[in-house]
C-alpha positions as protocol buffer text, in pm:
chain_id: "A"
residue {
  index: 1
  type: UNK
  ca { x: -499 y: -652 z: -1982 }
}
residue {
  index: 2
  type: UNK
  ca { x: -137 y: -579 z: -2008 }
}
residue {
  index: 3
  type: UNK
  ca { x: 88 y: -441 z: -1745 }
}
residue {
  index: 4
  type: UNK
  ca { x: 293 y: -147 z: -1743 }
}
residue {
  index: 5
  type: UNK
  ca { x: 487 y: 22 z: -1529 }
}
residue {
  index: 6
  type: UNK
  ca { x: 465 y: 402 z: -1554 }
}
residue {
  index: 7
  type: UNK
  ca { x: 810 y: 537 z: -1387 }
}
residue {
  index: 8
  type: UNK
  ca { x: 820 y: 921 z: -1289 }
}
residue {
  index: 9
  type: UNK
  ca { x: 1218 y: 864 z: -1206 }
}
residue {
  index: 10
  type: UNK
  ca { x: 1146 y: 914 z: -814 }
}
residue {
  index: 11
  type: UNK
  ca { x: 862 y: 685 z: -836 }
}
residue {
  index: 12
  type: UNK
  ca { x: 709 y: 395 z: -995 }
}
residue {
  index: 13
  type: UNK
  ca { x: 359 y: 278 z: -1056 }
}
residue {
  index: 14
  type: UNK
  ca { x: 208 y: -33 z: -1145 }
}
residue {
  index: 15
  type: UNK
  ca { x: -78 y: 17 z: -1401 }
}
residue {
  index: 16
  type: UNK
  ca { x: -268 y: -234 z: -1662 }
}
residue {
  index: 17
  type: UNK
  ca { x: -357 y: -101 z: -2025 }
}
residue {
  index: 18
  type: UNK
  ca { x: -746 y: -246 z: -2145 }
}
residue {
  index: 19
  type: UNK
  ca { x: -791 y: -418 z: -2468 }
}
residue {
  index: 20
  type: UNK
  ca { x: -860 y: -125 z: -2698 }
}
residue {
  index: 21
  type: UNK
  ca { x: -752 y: 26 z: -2966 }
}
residue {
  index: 22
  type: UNK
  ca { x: -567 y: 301 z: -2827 }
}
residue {
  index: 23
  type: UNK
  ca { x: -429 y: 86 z: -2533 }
}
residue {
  index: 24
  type: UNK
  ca { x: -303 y: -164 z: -2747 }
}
residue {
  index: 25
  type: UNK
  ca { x: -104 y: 95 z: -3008 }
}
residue {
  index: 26
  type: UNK
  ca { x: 42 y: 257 z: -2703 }
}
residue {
  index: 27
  type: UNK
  ca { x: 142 y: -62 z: -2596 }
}
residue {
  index: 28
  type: UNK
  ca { x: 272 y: -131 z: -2925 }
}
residue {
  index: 29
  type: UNK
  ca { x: 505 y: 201 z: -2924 }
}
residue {
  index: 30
  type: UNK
  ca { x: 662 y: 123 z: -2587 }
}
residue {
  index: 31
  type: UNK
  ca { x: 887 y: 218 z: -2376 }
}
residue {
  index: 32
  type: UNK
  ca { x: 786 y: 583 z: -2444 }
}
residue {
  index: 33
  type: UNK
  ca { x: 872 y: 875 z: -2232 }
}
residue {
  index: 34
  type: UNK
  ca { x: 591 y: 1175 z: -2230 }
}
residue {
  index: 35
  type: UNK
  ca { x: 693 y: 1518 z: -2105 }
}
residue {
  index: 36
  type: UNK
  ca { x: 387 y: 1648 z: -1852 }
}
residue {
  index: 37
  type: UNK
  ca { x: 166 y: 1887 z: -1711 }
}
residue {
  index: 38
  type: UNK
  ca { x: 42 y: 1904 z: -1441 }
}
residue {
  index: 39
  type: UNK
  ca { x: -358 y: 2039 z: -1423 }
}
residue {
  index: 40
  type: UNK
  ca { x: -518 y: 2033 z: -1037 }
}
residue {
  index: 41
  type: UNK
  ca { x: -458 y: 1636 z: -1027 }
}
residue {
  index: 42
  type: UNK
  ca { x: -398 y: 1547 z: -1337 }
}
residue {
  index: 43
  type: UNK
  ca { x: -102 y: 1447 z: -1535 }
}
residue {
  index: 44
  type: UNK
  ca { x: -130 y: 1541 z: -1919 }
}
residue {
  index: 45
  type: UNK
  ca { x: 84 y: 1534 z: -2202 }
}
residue {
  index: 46
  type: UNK
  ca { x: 129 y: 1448 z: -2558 }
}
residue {
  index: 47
  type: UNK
  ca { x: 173 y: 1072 z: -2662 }
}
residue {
  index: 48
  type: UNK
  ca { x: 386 y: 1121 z: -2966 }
}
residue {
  index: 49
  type: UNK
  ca { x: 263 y: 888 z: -3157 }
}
residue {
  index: 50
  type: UNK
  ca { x: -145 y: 820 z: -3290 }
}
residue {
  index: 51
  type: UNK
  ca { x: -312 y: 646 z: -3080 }
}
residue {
  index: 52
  type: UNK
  ca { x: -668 y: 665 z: -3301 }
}
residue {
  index: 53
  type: UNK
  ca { x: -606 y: 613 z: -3608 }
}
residue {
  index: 54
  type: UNK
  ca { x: -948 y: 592 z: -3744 }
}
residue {
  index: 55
  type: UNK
  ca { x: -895 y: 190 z: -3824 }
}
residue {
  index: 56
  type: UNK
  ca { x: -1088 y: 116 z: -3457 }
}
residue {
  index: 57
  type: UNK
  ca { x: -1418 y: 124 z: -3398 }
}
residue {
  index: 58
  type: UNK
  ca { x: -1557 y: 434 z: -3218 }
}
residue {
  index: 59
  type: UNK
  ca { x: -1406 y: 439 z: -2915 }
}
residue {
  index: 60
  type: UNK
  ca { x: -1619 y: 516 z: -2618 }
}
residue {
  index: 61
  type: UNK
  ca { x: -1566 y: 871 z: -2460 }
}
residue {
  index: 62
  type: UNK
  ca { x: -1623 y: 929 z: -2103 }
}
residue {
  index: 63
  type: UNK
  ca { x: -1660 y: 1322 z: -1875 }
}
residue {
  index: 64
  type: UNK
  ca { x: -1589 y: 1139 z: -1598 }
}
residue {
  index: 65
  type: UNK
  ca { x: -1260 y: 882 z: -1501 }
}
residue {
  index: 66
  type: UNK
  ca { x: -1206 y: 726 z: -1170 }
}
residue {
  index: 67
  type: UNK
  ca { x: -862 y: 855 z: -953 }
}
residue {
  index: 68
  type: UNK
  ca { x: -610 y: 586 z: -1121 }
}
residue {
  index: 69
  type: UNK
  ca { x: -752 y: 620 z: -1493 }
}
residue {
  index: 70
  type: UNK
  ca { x: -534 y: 677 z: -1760 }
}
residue {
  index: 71
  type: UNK
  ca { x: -715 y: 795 z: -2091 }
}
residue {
  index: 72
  type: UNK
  ca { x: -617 y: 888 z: -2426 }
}
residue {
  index: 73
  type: UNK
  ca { x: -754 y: 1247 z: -2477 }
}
residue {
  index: 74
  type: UNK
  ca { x: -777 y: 1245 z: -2876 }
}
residue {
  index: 75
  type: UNK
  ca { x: -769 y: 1635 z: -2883 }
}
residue {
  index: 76
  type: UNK
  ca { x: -423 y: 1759 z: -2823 }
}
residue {
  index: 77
  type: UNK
  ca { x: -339 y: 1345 z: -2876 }
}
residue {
  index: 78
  type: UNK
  ca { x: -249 y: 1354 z: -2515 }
}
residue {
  index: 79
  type: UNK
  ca { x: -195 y: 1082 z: -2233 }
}
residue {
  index: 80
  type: UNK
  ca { x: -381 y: 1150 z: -1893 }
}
residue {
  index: 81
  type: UNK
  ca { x: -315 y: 1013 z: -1578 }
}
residue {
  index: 82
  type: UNK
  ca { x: -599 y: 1111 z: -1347 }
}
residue {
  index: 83
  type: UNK
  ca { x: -556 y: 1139 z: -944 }
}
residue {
  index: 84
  type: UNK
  ca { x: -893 y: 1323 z: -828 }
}
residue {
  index: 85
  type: UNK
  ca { x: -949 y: 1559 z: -1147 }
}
residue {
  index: 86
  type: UNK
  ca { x: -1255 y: 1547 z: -1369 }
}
residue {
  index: 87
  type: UNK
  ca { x: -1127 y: 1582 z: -1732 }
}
residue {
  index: 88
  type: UNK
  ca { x: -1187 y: 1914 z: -1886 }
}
residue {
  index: 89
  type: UNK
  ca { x: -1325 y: 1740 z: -2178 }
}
residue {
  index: 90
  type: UNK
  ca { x: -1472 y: 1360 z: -2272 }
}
residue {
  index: 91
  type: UNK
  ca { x: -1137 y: 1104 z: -2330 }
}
residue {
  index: 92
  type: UNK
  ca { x: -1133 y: 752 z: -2391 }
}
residue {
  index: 93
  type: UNK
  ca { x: -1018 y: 547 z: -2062 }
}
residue {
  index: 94
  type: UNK
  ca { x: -771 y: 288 z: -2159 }
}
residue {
  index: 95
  type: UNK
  ca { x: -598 y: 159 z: -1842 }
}
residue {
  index: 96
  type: UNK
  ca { x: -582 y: 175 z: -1464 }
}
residue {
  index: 97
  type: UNK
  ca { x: -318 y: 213 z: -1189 }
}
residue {
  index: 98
  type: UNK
  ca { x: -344 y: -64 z: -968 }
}
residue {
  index: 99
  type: UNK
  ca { x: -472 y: -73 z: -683 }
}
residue {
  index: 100
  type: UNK
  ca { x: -465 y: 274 z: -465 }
}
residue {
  index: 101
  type: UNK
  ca { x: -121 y: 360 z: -590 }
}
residue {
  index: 102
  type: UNK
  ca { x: -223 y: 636 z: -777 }
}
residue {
  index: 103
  type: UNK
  ca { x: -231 y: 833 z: -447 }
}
residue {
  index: 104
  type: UNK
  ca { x: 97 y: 865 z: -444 }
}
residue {
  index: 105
  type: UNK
  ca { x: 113 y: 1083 z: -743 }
}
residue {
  index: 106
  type: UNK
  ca { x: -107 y: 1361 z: -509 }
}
residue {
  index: 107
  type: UNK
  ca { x: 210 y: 1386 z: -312 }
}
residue {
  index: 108
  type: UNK
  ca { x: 436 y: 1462 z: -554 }
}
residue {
  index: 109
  type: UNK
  ca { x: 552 y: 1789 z: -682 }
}
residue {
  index: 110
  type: UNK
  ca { x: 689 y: 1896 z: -1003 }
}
residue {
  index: 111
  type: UNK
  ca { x: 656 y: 1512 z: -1220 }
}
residue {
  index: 112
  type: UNK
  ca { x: 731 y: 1659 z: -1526 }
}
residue {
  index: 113
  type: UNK
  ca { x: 808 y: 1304 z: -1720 }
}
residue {
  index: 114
  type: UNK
  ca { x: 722 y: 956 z: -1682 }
}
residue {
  index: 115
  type: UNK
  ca { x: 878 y: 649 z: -1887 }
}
residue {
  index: 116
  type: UNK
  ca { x: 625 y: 337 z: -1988 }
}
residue {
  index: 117
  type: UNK
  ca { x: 787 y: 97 z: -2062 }
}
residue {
  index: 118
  type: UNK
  ca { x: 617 y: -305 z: -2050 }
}
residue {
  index: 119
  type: UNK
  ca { x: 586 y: -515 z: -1722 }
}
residue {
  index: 120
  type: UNK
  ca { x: 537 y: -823 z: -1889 }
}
């Protein structure tokens, strides 16, 4: 796994990225800032650069994703960051806050950005 640190400017989370496809070409691309949306708790918004670029294998596609996932939604090519929200459609989970610090993102109001940028 690789660490990241996903930084919302008031707050920072620790988070690991699996060995996939899609986690390793966003790894690749970083430090990377993503505008957001918000959705119940969810954080959403699009990567800016392709993730799934058809040279991976099929990547597996989940309905559900545990508070603390982070997915790659191919459709709208966006990043998620879930917090208690079922996706609205099947993504592909490619990381996971660590520990239970994704509760702080409940919290929050308004996180309209967050910065990834490597750990390691």
């Amino acid at each position: 796994m690789k660490k990241i640190i996903l930084d919302f400017g008031s707050l920072s989370i620790d988070a690991d990225l699996y060995d996939s496809h899609a986690a390793n070409t966003l790894y690749e691309s970083l430090p990377r800032t993503i505008s957001l949306e918000q959705w119940g708790n969810e954080l959403y918004g699009p990567v800016g650069v392709e993730l799934d670029n058809g040279k991976s294998s099929r990547p597996k596609l989940v309905s559900e994703i545990p508070p603390g996932g982070i997915a790659y939604s191919k459709r709208g090519n966006y990043l998620c960051i879930f917090f208690g929200q079922k996706p609205a459609w099947e993504v592909e989970e490619i990381g996971r806050i660590r520990n239970t610090q994704w509760r702080e993102l409940a919290g929050q109001s308004r996180l309209t950005r967050v910065t990834i940028r490597s750990a390691e």
